[in-house]
C-alpha positions in Angstrom: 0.0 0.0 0.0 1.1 3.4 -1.0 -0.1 7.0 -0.1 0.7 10.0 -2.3 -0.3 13.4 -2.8 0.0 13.8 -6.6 -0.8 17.2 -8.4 -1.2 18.8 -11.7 -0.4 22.5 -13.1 -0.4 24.5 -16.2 1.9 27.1 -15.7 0.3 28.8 -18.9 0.6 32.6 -17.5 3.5 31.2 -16.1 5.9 31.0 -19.4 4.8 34.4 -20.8 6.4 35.7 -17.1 9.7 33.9 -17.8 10.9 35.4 -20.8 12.4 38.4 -20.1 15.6 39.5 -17.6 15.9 37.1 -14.3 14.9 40.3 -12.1 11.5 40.2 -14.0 11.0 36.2 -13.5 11.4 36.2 -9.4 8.5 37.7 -8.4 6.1 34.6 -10.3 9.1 31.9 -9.4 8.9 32.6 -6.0 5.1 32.9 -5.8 4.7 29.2 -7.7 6.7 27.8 -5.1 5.3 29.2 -2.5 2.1 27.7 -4.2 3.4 24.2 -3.9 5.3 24.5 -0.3 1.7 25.2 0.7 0.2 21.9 -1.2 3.1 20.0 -0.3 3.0 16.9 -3.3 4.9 14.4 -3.6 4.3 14.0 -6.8 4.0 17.2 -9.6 3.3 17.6 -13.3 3.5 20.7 -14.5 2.8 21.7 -18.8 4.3 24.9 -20.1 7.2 25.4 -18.3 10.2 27.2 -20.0 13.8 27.7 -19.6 16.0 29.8 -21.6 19.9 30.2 -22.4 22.0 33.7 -22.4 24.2 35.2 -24.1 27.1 34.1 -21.8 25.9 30.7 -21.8 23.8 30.8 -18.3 20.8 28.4 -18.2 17.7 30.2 -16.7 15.4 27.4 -15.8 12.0 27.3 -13.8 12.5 23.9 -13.3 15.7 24.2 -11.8 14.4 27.5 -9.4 11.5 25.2 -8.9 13.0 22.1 -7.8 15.2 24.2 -5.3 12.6 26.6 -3.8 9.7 23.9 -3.6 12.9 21.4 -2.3 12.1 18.6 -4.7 15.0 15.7 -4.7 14.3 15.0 -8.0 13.3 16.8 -11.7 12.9 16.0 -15.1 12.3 18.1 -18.1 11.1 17.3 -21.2 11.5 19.9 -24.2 8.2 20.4 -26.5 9.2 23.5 -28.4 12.2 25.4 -28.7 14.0 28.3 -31.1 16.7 26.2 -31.9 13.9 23.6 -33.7 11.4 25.5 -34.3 12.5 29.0 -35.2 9.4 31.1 -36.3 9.0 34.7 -37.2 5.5 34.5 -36.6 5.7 33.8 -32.7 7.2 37.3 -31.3 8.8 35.6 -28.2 11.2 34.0 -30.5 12.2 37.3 -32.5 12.2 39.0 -29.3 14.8 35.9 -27.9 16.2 36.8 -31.1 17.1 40.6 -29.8 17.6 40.0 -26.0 20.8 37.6 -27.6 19.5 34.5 -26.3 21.4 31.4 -27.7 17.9 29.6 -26.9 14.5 29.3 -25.7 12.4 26.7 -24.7 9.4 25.4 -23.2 7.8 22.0 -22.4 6.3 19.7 -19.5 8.0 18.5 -16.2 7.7 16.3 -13.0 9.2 16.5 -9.4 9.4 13.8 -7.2 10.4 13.4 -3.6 11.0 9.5 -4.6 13.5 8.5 -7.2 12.3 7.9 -10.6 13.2 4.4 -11.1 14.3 2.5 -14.7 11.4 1.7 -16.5 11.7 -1.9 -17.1 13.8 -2.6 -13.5 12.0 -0.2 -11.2 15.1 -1.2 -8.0 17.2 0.2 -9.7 16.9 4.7 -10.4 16.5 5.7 -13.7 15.4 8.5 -16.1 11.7 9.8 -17.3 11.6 9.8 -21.0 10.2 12.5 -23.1 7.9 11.0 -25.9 6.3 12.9 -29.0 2.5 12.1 -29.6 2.1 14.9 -32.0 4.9 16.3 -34.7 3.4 18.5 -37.3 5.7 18.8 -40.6 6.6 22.1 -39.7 5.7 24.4 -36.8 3.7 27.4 -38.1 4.1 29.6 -34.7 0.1 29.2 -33.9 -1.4 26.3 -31.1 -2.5 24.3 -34.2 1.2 23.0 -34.8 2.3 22.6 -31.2 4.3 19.4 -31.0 2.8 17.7 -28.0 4.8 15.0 -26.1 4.2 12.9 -22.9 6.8 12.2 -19.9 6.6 8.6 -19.1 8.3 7.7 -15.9 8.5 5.6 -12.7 8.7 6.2 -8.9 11.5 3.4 -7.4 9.1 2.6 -4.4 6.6 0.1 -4.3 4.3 -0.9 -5.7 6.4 0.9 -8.0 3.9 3.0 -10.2 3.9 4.7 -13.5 3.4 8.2 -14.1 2.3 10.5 -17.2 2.7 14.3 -17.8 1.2 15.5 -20.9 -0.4 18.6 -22.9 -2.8 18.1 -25.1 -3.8 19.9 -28.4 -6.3 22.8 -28.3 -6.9 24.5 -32.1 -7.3 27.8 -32.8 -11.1 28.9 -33.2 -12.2 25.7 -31.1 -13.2 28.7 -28.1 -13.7 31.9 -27.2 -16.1 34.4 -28.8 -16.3 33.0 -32.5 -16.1 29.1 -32.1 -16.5 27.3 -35.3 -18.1 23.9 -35.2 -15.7 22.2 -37.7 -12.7 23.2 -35.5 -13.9 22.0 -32.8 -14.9 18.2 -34.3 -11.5 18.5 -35.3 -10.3 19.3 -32.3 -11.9 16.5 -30.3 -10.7 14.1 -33.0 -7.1 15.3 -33.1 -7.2 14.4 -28.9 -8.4 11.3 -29.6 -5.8 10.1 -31.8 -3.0 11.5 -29.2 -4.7 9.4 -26.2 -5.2 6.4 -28.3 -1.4 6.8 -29.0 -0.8 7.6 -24.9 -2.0 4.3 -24.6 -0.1 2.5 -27.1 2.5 3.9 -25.3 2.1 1.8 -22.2 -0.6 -0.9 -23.4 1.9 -3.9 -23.4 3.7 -3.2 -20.5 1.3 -1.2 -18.2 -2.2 -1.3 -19.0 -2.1 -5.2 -19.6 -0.1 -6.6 -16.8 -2.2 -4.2 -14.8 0.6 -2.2 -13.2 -0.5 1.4 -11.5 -0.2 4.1 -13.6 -1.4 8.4 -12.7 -2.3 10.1 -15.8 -2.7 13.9 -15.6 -2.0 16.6 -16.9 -3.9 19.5 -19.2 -6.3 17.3 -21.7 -7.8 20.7 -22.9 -11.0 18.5 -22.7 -13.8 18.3 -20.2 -14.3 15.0 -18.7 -17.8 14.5 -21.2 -15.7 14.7 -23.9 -15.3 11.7 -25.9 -11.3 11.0 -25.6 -11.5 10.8 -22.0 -15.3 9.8 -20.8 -15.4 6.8 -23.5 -11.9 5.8 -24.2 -10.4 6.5 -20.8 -13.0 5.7 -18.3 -15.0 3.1 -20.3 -12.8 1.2 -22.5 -9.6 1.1 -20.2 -10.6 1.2 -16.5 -9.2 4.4 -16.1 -10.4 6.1 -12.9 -11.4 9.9 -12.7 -10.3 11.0 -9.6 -12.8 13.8 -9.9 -12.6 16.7 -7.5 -14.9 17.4 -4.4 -16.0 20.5 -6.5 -16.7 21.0 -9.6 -14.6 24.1 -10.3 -13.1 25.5 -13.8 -9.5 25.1 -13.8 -9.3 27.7 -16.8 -11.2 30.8 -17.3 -12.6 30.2 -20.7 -12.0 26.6 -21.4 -13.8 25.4 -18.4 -12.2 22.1 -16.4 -10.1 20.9 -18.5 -6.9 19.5 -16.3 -7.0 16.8 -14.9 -5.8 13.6 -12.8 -6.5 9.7 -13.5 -5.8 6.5 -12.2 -5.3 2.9 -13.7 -6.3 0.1 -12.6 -9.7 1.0 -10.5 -8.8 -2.6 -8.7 -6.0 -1.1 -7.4 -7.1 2.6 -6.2 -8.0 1.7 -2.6 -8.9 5.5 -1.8 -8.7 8.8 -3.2 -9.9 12.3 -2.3 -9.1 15.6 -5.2 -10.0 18.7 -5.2 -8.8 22.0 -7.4 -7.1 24.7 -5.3 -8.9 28.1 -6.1 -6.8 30.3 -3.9 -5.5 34.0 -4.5 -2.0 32.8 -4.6 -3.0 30.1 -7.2 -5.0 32.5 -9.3 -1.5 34.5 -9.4 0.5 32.0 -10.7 -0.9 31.1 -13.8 -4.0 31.1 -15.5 -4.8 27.8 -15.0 -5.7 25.9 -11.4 -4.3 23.2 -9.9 -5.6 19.8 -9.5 -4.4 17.8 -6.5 -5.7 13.9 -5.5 -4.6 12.0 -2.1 -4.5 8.9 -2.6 -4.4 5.2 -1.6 -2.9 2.7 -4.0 -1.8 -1.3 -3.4 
């Protein structure tokens, strides 16, 4: 039997505030932290987080400030987009990296752990999440539409030694907001689909069959009706939701759209989640966090 507090954030807000001089990015570093002292997981996922390298060759990473500050043993980040890839004159952050002589910019997803991750295949022994694509558009167009979207796969070297998943999904542009247009969105839904049915090709053979534990969270950019999580999640794989006490948005405009899962329901002994719509959450990013204690064997 194992207890953990796991928890999910998008930093969204979070990367626009971490793209300027390091005086500019304390002030939001220092308030996410304070963020997570307060919620105290032991396990995080966090989407759109974002590092960048200077002229002089210094590293500026959140996860790095993050895994210090919040006093996480161990980190992992796994790149989704960068200027050295994906180099777009469309997308302003990257001309402006451009101009403030950055040799690079970067954002993607990451997970902190008080446990060691463990090897995937031998979980006694530590090993290294993985960073796996799940979407690669031919070319990256500097709009939401050609994100590349990946998922961190990795382990925690306790037991019963379970599996963890980070990941971002794809949201298009004109699926919300004031002039929604129906065909977007069907495609929308349908592109998700395809990226969760490839999550769980992912892991089918060695997770999902042998029944091993696995967490799933992260921002679906999809409420829990939609068809990529209520029907191929929850009823075709035994995923659990662990659905939150309240039912609160964890976006402004996009409604509840991050979330946190279990698999297999046999083996969730007890859970309890909720979304932490505080202040000092509202101030880190524009997205809520999702947090789940639970009970696992």
């Amino acid at each position: 039997m194992l207890k953990l507090r796991v928890m999910t954030l998008n930093l969204g807000g979070g990367v626009k505030n971490f793209t300027g001089t390091p005086e500019r990015t304390t002030g939001k570093t220092q308030a996410l932290a304070q963020l997570i002292n307060e919620i105290n997981p032991d396990f995080l996922g966090v989407q759109e987080i974002s590092q960048y390298t200077d002229a002089d060759g210094g590293l500026h990473s959140m996860v790095e400030r993050l895994r210090q500050n919040a006093n996480f043993d161990y980190s992992f980040y796994g790149k989704t987009l960068s200027m050295k890839k994906h180099m777009q004159i469309k997308k302003d952050l990257m001309i402006n990296g451009l101009f403030n002589d950055w040799w690079d910019w970067s954002k993607g997803n990451a997970v902190f752990s008080r446990t060691p991750f463990s090897r995937l295949g031998n979980p006694i022994k530590e090993g290294v999440p993985r960073n796996v694509p799940i979407f690669q558009p031919l070319s990256y167009e500097g709009t939401r539409d050609t994100d590349p979207r990946y998922v961190i796969l990795t382990r925690l070297k306790q037991e019963p030694y379970p599996f963890f998943m980070n990941l971002h999904l794809t949201t298009l542009v004109g699926e919300r907001g004031d002039h929604v247009w129906s065909e977007v969105v069907d495609a929308a839904k349908l592109t998700r689909s395809m990226q969760i049915s490839r999550v769980l090709g992912l892991v089918e053979q060695h997770v999902l069959i042998p029944g091993n534990p696995l967490v799933l969270m992260g921002d679906f950019n999809a409420k829990i009706d939609e068809y990529s999580l209520k029907a191929i999640l929850e009823r075709d794989h035994d995923f659990v939701h662990l659905a939150p006490l309240e039912q609160i948005s964890t976006h402004v405009s996009a409604g509840a759209v991050d979330h946190l899962f279990f698999f297999p329901a046999r083996r969730l002994l007890s859970y309890e989640a909720y979304v932490v719509n505080t202040e000092l959450a509202h101030s880190v990013s524009d997205h809520l966090p999702v947090v789940a204690d639970i009970v696992i064997e």
